[in-house]
C-alpha positions as CSV (number, residue, x, y, z in Angstrom):
1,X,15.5,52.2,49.6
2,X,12.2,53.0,48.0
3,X,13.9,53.3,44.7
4,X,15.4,50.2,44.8
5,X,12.1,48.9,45.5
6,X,10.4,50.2,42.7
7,X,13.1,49.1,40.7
8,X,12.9,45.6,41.8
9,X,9.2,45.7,41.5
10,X,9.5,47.3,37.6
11,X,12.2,44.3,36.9
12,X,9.3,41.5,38.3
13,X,6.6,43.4,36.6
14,X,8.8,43.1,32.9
15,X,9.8,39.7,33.8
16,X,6.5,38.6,33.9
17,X,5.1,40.7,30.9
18,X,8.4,38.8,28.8
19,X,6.3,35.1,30.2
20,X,3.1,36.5,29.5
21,X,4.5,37.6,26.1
22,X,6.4,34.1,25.5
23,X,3.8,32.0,26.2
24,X,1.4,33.7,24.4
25,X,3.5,33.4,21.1
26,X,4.2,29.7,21.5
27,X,0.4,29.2,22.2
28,X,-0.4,31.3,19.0
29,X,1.3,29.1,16.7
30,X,-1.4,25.9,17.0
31,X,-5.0,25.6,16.8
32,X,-7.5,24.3,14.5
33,X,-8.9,25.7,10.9
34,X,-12.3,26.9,12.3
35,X,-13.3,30.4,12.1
36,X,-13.3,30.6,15.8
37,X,-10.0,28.9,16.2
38,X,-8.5,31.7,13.8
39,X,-10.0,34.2,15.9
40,X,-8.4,33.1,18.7
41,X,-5.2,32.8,17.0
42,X,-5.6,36.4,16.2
43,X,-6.6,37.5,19.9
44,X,-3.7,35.5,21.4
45,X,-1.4,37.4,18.6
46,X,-2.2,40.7,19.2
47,X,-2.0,40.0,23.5
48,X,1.7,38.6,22.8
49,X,2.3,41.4,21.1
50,X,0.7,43.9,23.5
51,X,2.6,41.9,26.7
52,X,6.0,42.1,24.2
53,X,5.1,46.1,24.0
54,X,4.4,46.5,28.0
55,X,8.1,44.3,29.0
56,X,9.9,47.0,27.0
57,X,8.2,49.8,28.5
58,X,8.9,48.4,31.8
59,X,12.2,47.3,31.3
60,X,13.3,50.7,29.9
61,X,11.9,52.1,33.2
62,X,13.8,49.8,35.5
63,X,17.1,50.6,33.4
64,X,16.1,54.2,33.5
65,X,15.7,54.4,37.1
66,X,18.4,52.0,37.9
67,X,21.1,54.2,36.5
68,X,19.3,57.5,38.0
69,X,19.4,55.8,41.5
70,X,21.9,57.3,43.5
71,X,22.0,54.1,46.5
72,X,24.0,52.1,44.2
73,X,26.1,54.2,41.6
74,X,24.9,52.6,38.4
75,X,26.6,54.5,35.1
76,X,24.7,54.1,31.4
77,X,28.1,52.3,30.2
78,X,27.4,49.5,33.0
79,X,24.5,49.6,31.6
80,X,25.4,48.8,28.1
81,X,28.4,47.1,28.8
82,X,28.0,43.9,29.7
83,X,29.8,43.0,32.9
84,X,31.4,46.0,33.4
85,X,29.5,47.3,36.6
86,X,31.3,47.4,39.6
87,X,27.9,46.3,42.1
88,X,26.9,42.9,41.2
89,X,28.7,42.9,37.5
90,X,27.9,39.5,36.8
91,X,24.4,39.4,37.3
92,X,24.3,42.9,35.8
93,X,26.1,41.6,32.4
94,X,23.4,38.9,32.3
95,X,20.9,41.8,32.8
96,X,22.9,43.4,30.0
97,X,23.1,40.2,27.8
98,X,18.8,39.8,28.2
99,X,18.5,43.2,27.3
100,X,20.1,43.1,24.0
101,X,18.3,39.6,23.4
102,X,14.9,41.3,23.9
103,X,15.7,44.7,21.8
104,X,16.8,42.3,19.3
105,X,13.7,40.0,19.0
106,X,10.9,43.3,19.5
107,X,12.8,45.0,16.6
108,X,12.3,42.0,14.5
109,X,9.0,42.0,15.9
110,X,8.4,45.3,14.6
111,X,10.0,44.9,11.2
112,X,8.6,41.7,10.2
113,X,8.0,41.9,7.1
114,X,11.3,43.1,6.4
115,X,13.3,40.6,8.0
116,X,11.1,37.9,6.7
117,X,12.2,39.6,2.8
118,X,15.5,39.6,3.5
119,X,16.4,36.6,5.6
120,X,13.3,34.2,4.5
121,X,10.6,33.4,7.0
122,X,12.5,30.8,8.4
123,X,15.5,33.3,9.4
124,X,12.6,35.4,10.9
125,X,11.6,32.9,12.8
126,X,15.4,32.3,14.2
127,X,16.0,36.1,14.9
128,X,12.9,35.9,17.0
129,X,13.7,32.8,19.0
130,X,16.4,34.9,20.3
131,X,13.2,35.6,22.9
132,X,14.0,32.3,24.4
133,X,17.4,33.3,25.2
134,X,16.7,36.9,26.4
135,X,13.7,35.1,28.8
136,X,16.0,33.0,30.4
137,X,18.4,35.7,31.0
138,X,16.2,37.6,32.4
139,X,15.2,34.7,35.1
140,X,18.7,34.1,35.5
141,X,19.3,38.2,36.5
142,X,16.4,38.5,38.6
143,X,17.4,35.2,40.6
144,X,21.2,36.5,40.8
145,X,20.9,40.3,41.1
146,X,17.7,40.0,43.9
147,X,18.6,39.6,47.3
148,X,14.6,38.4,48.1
149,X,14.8,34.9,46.0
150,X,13.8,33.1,49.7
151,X,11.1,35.1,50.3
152,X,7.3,33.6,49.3
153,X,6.1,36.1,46.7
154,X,9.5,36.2,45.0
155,X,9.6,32.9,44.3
156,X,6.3,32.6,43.6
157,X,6.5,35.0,40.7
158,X,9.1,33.4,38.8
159,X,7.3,30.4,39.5
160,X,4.1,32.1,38.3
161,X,6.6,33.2,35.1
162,X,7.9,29.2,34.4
163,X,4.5,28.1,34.4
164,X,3.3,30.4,32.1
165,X,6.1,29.6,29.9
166,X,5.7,26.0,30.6
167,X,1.7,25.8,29.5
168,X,2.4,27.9,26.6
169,X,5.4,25.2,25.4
170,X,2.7,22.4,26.0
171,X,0.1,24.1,24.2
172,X,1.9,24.7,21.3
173,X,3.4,21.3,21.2
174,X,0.4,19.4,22.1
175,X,-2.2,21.5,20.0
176,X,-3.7,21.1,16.5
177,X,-1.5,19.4,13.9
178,X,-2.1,22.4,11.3
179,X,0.2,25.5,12.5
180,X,-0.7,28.8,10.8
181,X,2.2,30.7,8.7
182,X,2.4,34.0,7.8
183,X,3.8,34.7,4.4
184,X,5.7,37.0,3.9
185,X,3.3,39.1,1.9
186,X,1.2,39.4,5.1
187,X,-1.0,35.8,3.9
188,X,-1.8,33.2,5.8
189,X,-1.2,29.6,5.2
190,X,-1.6,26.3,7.0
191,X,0.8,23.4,7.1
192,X,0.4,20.1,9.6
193,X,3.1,20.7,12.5
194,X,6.4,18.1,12.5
């Protein structure tokens, strides 16, 4: 059972490194034109992208260690295959689902400025929503896959996660009216927010 709880715990601790990362990239895209409110574009940036980096790490651990458990019999193909395990498939396959969602948006992450040439920065900006999608996945697994959603400190960490989330949505829609762009040539532009 200790495995399974370090498994659980590495789940919680991605799960809340994906809000940390979320939030953080909604609240990047807003602020004012002052030298100090770039700056602090630029802090927030490089944290989003430093939570993004740590939510992979951890998640490749709790996959990792999920299929080297030997409690629950856990192959690599239940792994990858969504809704194909035979303990819990469905919230598994969500698992599954979040996964590719979040290996999808960190490898467009990483290969920005490629993606941005080849599908505009506006299909960028698409691929990488798919963030959203793998976040709420990932909510929806923890809540279905974990039998300890009644206990306190459960809830309140996916509570702590949808907050998170929550401030950085407001933030980004109720900050400055000038949104900083990155061009594809690695520039920076402003334009005022719809």
């Amino acid at each position: 059972m200790t495995m399974y709880a370090l498994i659980r715990a590495l789940g919680l601790v991605a799960y809340l490194a994906f809000s940390l990362s979320l939030a953080l990239g909604l609240a990047s895209r807003s602020g004012g034109l002052s030298p100090q409110a770039l700056d602090r574009r630029v802090i927030r940036q490089l944290l989003h992208r430093s939570a993004a980096v740590v939510g992979v790490i951890v998640l490749a651990m709790h996959i990792g260690l999920t299929v080297v458990d030997t409690y629950v019999s856990t192959s690599v193909s239940a792994v990858l295959v969504p809704f194909t395990a035979s303990y819990k498939g469905g919230s598994l396959g969500i698992g599954t689902l979040a996964l590719y969602a979040f290996v999808l948006a960190a490898l467009s992450g990483w290969l920005r400025l490629v993606t941005a040439r080849l599908a505009s920065e506006r299909g960028w900006r698409w691929l990488h929503r798919v963030a959203y999608l793998g976040w709420g996945l990932c909510l929806l697994h923890g809540v279905l896959a974990g039998p300890d959603l009644a206990r306190p400190w459960a809830l309140s960490t996916y509570g702590v996660g949808v907050a998170a989330v929550a401030v950085g949505y407001l933030v980004h829609r109720l900050g400055s009216r000038h949104t900083l762009r990155r061009g594809v040539d690695g520039s920076f532009r402003f334009r005022e927010a719809r």
